[in-house]
C-alpha positions as CSV (number, residue, x, y, z in Angstrom):
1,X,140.6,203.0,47.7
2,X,137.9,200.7,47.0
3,X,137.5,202.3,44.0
4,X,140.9,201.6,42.6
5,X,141.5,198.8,40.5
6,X,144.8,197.3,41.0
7,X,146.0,195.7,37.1
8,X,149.3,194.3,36.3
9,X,151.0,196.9,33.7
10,X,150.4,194.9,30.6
11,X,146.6,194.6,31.8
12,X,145.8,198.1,31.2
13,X,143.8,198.5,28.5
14,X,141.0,200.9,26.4
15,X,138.6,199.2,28.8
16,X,140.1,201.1,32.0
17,X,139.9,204.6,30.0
18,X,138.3,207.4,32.7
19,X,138.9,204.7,35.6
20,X,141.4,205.2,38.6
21,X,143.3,202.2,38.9
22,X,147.0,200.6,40.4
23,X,150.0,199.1,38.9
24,X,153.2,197.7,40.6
25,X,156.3,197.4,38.8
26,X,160.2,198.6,38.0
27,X,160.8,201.5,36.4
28,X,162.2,200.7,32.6
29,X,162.9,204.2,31.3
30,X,161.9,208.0,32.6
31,X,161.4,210.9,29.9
32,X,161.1,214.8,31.0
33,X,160.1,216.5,27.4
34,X,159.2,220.3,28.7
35,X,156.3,220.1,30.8
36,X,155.5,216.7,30.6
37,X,157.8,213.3,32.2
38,X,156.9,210.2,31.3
39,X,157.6,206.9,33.1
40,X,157.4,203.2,31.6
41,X,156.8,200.6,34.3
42,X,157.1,197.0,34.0
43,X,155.7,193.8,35.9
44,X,156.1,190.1,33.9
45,X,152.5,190.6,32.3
46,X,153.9,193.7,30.0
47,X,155.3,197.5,29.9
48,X,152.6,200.7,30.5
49,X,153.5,203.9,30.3
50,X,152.6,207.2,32.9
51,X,152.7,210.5,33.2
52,X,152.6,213.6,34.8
53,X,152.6,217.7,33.7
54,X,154.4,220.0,35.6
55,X,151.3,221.4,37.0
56,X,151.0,218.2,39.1
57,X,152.3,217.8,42.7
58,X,153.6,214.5,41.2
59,X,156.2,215.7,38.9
60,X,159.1,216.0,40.8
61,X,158.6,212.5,42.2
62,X,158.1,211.0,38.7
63,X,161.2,213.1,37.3
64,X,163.6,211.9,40.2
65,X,163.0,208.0,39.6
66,X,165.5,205.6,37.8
67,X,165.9,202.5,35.9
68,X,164.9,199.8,37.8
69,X,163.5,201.7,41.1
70,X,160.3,199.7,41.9
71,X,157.3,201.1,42.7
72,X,153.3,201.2,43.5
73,X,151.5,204.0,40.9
74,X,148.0,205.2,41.1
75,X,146.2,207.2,38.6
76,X,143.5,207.7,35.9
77,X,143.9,205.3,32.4
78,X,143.2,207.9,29.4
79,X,143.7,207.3,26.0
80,X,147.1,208.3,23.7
81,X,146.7,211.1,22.1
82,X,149.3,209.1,19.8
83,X,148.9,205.6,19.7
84,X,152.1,203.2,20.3
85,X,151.2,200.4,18.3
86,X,154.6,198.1,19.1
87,X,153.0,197.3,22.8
88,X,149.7,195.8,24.0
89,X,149.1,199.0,25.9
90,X,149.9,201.7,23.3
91,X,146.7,202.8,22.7
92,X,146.4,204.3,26.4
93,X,148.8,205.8,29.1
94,X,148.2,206.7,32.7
95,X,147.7,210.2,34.5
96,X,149.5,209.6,37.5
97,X,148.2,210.8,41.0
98,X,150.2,209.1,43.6
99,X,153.6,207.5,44.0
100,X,155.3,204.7,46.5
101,X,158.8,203.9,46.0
102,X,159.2,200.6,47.6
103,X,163.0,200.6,47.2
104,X,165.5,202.4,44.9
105,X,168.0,200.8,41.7
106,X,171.7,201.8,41.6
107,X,172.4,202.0,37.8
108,X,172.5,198.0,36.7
109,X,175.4,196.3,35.8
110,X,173.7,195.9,32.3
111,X,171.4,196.5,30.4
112,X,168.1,195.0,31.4
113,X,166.2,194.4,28.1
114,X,166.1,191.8,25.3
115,X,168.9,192.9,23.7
116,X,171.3,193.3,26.4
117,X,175.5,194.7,26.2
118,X,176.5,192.4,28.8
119,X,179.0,189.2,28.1
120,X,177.8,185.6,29.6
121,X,179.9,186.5,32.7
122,X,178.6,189.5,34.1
123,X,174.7,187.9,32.9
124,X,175.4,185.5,35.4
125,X,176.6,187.0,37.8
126,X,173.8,189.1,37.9
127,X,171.3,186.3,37.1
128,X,168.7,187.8,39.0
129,X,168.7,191.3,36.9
130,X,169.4,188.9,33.6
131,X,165.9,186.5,34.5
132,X,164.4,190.5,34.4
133,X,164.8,190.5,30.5
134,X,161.5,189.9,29.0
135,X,163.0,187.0,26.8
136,X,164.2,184.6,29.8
137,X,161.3,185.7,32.0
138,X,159.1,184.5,29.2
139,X,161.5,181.1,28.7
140,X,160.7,180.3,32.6
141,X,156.7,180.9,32.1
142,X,156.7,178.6,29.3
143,X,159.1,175.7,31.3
144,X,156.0,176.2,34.2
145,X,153.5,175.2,31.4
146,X,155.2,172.5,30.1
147,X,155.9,171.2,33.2
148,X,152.3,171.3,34.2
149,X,151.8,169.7,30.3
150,X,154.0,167.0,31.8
151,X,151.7,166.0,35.1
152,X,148.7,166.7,33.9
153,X,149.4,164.1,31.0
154,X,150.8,161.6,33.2
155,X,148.3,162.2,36.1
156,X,145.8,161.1,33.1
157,X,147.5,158.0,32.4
158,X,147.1,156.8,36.2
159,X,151.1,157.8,36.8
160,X,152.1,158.3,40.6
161,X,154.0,161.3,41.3
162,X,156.5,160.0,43.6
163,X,159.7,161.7,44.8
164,X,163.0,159.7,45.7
165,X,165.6,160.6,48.1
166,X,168.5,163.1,47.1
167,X,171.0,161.2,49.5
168,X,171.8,157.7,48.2
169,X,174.3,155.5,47.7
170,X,177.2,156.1,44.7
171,X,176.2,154.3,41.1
172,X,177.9,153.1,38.3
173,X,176.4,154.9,35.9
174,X,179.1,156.1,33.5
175,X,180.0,159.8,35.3
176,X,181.2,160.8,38.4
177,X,179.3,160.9,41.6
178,X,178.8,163.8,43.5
179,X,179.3,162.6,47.3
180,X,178.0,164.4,50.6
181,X,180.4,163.6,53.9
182,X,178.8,163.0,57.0
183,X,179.4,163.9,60.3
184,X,179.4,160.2,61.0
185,X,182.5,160.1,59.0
186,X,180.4,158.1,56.1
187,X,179.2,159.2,52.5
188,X,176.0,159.8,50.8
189,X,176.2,160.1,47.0
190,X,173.7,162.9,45.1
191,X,172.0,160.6,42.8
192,X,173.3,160.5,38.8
193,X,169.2,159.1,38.0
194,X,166.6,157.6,40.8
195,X,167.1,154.2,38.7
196,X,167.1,151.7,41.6
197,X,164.8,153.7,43.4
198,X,162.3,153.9,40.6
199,X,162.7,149.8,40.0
200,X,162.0,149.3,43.7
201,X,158.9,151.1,43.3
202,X,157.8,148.4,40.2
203,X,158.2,145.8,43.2
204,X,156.2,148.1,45.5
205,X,153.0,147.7,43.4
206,X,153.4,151.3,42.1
207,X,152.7,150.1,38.7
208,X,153.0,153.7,36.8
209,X,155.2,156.1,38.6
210,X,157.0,158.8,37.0
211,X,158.9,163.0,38.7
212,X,160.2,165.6,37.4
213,X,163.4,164.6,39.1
214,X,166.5,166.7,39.9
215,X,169.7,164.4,38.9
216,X,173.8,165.3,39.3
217,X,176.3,164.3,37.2
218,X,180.5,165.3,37.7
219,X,181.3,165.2,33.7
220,X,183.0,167.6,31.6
221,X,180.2,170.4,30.8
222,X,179.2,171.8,27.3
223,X,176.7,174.0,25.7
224,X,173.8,171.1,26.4
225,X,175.2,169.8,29.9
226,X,175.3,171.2,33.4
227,X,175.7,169.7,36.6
228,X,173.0,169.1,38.0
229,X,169.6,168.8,35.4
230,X,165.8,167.9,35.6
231,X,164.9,165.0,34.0
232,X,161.0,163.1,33.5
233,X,161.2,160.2,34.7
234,X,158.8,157.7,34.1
235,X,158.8,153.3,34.9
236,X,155.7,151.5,34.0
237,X,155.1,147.6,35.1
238,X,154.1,144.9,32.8
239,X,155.0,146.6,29.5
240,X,157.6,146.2,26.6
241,X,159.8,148.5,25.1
242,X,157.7,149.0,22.7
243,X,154.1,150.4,24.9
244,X,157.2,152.8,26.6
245,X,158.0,154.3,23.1
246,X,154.6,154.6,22.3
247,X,153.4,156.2,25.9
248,X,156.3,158.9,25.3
249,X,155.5,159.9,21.8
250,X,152.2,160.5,23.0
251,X,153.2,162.7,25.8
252,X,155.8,164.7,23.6
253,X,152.9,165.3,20.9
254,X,150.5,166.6,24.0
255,X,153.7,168.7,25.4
256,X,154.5,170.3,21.7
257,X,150.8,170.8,21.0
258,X,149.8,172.5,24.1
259,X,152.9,174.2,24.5
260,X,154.6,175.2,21.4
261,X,151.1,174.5,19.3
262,X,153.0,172.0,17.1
263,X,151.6,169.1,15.9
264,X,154.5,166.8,15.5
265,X,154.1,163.4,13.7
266,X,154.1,160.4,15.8
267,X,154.4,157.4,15.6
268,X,158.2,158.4,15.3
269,X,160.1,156.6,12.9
270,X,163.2,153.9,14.1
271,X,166.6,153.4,13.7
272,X,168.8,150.7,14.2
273,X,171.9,152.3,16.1
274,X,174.2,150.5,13.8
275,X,173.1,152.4,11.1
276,X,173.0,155.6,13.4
277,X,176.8,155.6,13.5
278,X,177.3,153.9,9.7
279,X,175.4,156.8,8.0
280,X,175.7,160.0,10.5
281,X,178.2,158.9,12.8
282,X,176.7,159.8,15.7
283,X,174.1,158.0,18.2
284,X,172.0,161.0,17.9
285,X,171.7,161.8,14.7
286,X,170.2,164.9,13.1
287,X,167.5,163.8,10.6
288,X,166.2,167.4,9.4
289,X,168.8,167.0,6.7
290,X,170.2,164.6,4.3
291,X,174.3,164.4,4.1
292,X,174.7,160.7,4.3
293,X,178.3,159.2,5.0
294,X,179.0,157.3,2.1
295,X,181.9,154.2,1.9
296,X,184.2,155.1,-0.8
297,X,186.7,152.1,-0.7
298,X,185.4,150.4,-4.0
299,X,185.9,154.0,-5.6
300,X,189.6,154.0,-4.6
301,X,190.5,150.6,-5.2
302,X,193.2,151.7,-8.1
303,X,193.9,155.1,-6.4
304,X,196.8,157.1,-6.7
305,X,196.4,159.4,-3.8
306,X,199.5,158.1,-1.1
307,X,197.7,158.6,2.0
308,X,194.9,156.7,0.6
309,X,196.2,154.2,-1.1
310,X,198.1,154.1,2.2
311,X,195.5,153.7,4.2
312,X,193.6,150.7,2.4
313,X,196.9,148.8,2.7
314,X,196.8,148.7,6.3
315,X,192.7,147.7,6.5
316,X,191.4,151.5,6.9
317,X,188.6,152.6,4.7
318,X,188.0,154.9,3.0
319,X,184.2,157.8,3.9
320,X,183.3,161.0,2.1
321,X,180.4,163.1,2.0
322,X,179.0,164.7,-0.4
323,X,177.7,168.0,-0.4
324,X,175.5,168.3,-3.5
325,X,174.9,171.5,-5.8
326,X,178.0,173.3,-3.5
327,X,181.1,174.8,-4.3
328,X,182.8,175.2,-0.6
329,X,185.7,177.6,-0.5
330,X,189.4,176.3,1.0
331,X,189.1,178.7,3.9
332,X,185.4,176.7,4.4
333,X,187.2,173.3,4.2
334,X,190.1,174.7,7.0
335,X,187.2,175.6,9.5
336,X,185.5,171.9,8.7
337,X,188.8,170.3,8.6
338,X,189.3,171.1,12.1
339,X,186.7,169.3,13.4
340,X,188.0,166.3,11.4
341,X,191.1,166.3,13.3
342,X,189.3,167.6,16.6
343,X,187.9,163.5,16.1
344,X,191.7,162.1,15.6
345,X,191.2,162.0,11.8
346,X,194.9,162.8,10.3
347,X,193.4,165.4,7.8
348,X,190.3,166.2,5.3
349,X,191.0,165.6,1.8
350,X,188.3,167.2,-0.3
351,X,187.7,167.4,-4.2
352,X,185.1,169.7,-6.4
353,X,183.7,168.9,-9.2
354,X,181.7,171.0,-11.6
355,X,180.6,170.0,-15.1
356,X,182.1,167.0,-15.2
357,X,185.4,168.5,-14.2
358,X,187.3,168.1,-11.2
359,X,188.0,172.1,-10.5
360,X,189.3,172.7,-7.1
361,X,190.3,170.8,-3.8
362,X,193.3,169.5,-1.7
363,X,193.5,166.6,-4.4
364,X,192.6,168.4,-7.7
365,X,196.3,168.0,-8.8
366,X,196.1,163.9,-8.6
367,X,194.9,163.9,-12.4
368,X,194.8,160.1,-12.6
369,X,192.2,160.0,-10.0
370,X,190.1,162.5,-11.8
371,X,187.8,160.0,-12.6
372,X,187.1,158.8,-8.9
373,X,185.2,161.9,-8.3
374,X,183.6,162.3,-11.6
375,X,181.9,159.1,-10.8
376,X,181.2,159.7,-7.3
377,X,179.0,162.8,-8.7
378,X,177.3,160.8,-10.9
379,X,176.5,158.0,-8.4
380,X,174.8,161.3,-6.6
381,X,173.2,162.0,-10.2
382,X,174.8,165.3,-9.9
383,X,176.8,167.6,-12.2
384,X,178.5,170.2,-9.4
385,X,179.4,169.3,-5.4
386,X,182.1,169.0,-3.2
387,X,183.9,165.6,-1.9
388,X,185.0,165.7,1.8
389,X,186.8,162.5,2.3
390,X,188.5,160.8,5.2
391,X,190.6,157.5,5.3
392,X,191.2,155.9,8.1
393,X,190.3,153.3,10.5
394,X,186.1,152.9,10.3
395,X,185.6,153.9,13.6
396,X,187.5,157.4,13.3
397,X,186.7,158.0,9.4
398,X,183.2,157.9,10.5
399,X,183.1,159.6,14.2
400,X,185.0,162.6,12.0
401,X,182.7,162.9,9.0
402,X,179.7,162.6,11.5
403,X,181.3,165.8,13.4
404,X,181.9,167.4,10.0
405,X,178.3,167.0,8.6
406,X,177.1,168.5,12.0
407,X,179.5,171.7,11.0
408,X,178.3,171.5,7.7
409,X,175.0,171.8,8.8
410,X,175.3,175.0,10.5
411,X,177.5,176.4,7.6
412,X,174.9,175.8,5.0
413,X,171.9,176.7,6.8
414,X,170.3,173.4,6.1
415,X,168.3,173.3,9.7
416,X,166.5,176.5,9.1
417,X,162.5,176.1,8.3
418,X,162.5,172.5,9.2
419,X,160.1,170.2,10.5
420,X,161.3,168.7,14.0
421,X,162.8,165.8,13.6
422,X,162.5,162.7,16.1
423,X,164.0,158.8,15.9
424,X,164.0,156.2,17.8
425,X,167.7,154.5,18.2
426,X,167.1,151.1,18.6
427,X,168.9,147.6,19.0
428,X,172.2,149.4,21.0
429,X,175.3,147.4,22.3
430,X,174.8,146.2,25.7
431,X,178.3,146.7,26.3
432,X,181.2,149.3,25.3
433,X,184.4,148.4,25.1
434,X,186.8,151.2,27.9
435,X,190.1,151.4,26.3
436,X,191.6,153.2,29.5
437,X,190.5,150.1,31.2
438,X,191.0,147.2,29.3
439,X,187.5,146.0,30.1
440,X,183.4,145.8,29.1
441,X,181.4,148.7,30.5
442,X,177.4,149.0,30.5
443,X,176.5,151.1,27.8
444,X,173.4,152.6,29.1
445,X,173.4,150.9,32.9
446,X,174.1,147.3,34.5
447,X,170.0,147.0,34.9
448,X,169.5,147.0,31.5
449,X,168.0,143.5,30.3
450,X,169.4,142.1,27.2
451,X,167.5,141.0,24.0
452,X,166.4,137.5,23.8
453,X,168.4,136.1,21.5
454,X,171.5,137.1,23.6
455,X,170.1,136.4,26.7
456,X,172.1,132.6,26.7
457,X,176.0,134.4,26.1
458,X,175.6,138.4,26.7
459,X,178.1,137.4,29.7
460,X,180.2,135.4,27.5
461,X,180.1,137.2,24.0
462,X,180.1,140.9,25.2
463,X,181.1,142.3,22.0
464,X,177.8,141.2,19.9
465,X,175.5,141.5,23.3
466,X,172.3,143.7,22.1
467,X,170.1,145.3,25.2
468,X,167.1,146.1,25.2
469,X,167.5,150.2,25.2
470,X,165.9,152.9,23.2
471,X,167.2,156.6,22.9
472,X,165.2,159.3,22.0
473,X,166.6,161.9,20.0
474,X,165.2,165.2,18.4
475,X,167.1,167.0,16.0
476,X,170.5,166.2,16.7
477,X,170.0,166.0,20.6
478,X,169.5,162.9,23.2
479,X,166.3,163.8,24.8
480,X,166.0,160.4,26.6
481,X,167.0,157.1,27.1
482,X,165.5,154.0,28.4
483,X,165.6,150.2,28.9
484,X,164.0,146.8,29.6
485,X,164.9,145.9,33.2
486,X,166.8,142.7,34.1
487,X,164.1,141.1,36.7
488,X,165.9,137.9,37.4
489,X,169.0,137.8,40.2
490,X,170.8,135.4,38.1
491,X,170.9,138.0,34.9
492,X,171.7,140.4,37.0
493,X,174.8,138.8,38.6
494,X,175.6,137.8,35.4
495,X,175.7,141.3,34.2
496,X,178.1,142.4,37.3
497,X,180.6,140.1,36.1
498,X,180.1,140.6,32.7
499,X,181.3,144.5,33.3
500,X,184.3,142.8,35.7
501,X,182.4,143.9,38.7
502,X,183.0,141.4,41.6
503,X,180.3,139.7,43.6
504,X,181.4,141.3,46.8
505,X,181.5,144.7,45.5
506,X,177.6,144.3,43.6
507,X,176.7,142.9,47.2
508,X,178.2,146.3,48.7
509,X,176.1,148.2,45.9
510,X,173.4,146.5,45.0
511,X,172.3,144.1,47.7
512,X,169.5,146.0,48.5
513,X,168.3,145.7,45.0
514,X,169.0,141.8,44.3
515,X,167.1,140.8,48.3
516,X,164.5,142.8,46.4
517,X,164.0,140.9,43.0
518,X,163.4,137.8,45.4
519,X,160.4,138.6,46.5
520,X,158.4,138.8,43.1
521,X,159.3,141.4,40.6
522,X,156.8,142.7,37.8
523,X,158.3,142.7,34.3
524,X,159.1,146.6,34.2
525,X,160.5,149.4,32.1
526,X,161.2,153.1,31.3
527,X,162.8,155.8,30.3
528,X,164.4,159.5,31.8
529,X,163.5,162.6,29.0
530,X,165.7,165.4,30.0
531,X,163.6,168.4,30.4
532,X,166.3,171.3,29.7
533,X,167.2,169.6,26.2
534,X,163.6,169.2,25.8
535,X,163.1,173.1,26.7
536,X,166.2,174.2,24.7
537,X,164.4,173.0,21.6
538,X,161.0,174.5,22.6
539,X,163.0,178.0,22.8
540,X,165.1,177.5,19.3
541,X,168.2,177.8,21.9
542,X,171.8,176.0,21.7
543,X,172.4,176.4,25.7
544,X,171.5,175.0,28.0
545,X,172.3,178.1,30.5
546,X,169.2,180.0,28.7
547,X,166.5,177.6,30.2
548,X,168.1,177.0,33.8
549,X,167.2,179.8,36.3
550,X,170.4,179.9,38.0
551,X,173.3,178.0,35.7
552,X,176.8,176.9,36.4
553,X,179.0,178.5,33.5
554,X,181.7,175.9,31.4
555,X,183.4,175.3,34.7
556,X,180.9,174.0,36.4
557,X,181.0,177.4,38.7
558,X,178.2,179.7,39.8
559,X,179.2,183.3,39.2
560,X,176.4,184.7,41.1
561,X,177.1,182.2,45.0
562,X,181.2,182.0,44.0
563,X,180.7,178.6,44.7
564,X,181.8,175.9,44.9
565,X,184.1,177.5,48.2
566,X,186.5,176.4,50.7
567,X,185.1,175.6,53.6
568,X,186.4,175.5,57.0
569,X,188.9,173.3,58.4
570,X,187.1,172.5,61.4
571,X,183.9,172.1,59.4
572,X,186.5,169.5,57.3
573,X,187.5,167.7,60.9
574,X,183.3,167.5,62.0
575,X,183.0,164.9,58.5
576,X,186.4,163.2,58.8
577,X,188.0,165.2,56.3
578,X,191.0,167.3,56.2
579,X,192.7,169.3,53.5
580,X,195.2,168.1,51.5
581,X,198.7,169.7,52.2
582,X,200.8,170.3,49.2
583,X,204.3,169.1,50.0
584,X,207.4,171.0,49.1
């Protein structure tokens, strides 16, 4: 044996050719073409194939495997008579000599290879056989470097790793908490962020802390969101927003460079969230293409079109988009309008003009207003586009064409070959307005600090309060958020009642944190970058399923532990619990 070199499969190489050597693996695929079986075996470093003749005590043992038995093969590395030039190790093949079969495969509920027949359910399911498909073992090696990219990077910048507790107390941080019972008949909360924790650790003297931290939210999932996510989070003492931003665009251009050997363009450039929503009516806008929201009141002052004319009468205003050097069809404009109403517009009124002719569209047959969209075209310096247009009150007219342009996007290919594409949104709201409620809400958290100039009436004046918050965002996609800190107690209390939350309740909550701030608190910020959006990108993927090893599906349920589960109703009694009875 000690002449045997043990490789892993994709290892084996011309180097090894007249040597006796060891590979471990599954079996991918077994041939028997007249005296001759081969067997492809496969480990995460790459496929090698083996063989045996019929002359060879072997044979039978080789012939009798199936996909996905796993084994330990030893034998002699010769060279392909024919070389398979698609794999690392075509140009040689393995003589087998001896066999283990450390456990046998019933035939797999799919198909175990890039290209797989099996729906989302079944994948995961069987999660464990899915991860075995070359293209999401590979999507879990690259996570490892990039996490490694992460610490080492930080660890350079003098960071402390520090880990906060999973079992704290509920926060009012927009979603719903995730809360743990206790046999002592009280409740822990998993934590939505470590915010306070983090914060704490400014007054600790930590100075630069930052961990790959495991957060839980109870929201309505989509293809971006599950319940529970990793985020990098990072709090740095005496710095402004301003050293943060820089810091991160530092660390993404080491991440993207060592990882995805990318050399994105930093410093990134800023936007004022204001003109976020004005132009692309979303807080995250994607930048790697143009389709601006333009106002189009002043073009329909004189308007003839009812539900427009309509519309400006009661205060609305009019928005369009306009897709230059494109001809959309009417079954196009259907699949776009839906998203329009899918964001409480009434409809999608759309013109096209070609030529200096209107020539198709929902409100071609309005003649008199002909010469609205000949002009909008020639306000775009263009000859030929189509006119997506929706009046209505500014906040919906614009949320809509903002979904629309994101459609559009897709439709039209207009992301493909693009350079990444990263902004700073800058100078939010402090506050949102919660219609359900009827009162002022935190728009990021209650602990972020507001600007200076509001600092004297935030409380007062909610609806003009500016914080001092930043959002990251990469092509179309939040990939972190982050604030100035409020370090005074007054500002803070302030900022409980400004979001209606009573004294005695931010006591209950937040005691802890306001004894803190009185014993000298650093000026401190930072920011959380989520790691699975950040990995999503890196992959070119729209789910976030494909870079989580074991995912919840739309329903926040894992297919693979059929959880989450009933439990016992004497496990219920031990935490104070007991199950609701539905009543006749």
């Amino acid at each position: 044996m000690s002449n045997i070199k043990q490789l892993y499969c994709g290892h084996v190489n011309a180097s090894y050719i007249n040597q006796t050597v060891k590979i471990n693996g599954w079996v991918k695929r077994v041939r028997k073409m007249g005296n001759l079986v081969f067997v492809d075996i496969k480990d995460r470093y790459g496929l090698v194939q083996a063989f045996a003749t019929s002359n060879d005590q072997i044979f039978d043992q080789l012939n009798a495997l199936s996909r996905e038995d796993v084994i330990s093969l030893v034998g002699v590395v010769l060279a392909r008579k024919q070389v398979n030039s698609s794999i690392p190790t075509g140009e040689v093949e393995i003589l087998a000599t001896s066999l283990i079969i450390h456990s046998k495969s019933k035939t797999p509920p799919l198909i175990i290879e890039n290209k797989t027949d099996a729906n989302e359910e079944v994948r995961l399911k069987y999660r464990y056989l899915d991860l075995r498909r070359d293209v999401n073992l590979q999507t879990f090696v690259l996570r490892s470097k990039v996490t490694k990219s992460i610490r080492d990077f930080l660890h350079n910048q003098n960071f402390i790793e520090t880990e906060t507790p999973m079992l704290a107390k509920p926060t009012p941080e927009g979603a719903r908490d995730y809360y743990v019972p206790t046999r002592t008949k009280k409740f822990y909360a998993l934590p939505q962020s470590p915010q306070t924790f983090k914060q704490l650790l400014m007054l600790a003297g930590f100075d630069r802390y930052f961990q790959i931290a495991k957060c839980f939210r109870d929201e309505d999932l989509r293809s971006d969101r599950q319940p529970e996510f990793s985020q990098v989070d990072m709090e740095l003492s005496f710095v402004d927003q301003y050293q943060v931003q820089t810091l991160v665009e530092q660390l993404l251009h080491h991440i993207f460079l060592e990882c995805a050997n990318k050399e994105i363009k930093i410093p990134f450039d800023r936007m004022d969230y204001k003109d976020a929503i004005h132009y692309y009516g979303t807080d995250k806008p994607d930048l790697r293409y143009g389709l601006k929201i333009n106002d189009g009141c002043a073009f329909f002052k004189d308007t003839t079109a009812l539900f427009i004319k309509k519309a400006l009468e009661n205060k609305a205003v009019v928005r369009y988009l306009f897709v230059e050097d494109v001809h959309l069809t009417k079954k196009q404009i259907q699949g776009l309008e839906k998203y329009a109403k899918d964001n409480q517009a009434k409809g999608l009124g759309w013109v096209c003009v070609q030529d200096n002719k209107v020539v198709d569209g929902s409100l071609a047959n309005i003649i008199d207003d002909h010469h609205i969209y000949l002009k909008i075209a020639q306000t775009h310096n263009k000859t030929k586009g189509t006119i997506l247009i929706v009046a209505d009150q500014y906040e919906i007219a614009t949320q809509a064409l903002g979904a629309v342009r994101v459609q559009l996007a897709t439709l039209l290919d207009l992301k493909a070959n693009k350079e990444d594409a990263f902004v700073w949104i800058v100078n939010w709201p402090l506050f949102e307005y919660d219609q359900d409620n009827k009162r002022y809400v935190a728009a990021h958290h209650p602990f972020t600090a507001p600007t200076i100039e509001c600092e004297h009436d935030f409380d007062t004046n909610q609806s003009n309060a500016k914080g001092q918050s930043y959002d990251v965002v990469l092509n179309g996609y939040e990939l972190g958020g982050g604030s100035v800190r409020i370090i005074n107690p007054e500002i803070q209390q302030r900022m409980f009642n400004a979001i209606n939350m009573p004294a005695s309740e931010a006591k209950t909550k937040f005691g802890f944190l306001l004894e803190a701030f009185s014993y000298g608190v650093p000026p401190h910020a930072g920011i959380a970058l989520g790691l699975d959006r950040l990995m999503m990108i890196l992959i070119n993927s729209e789910m976030i399923k494909d870079v989580v090893a074991f995912p919840k599906n739309n329903a926040g349920v894992d297919m693979m532990l059929d959880c989450p589960s009933e439990i016992d109703d004497s496990e219920l009694k031990e935490v104070g619990l007991k199950r609701e009875t539905k009543q006749s």
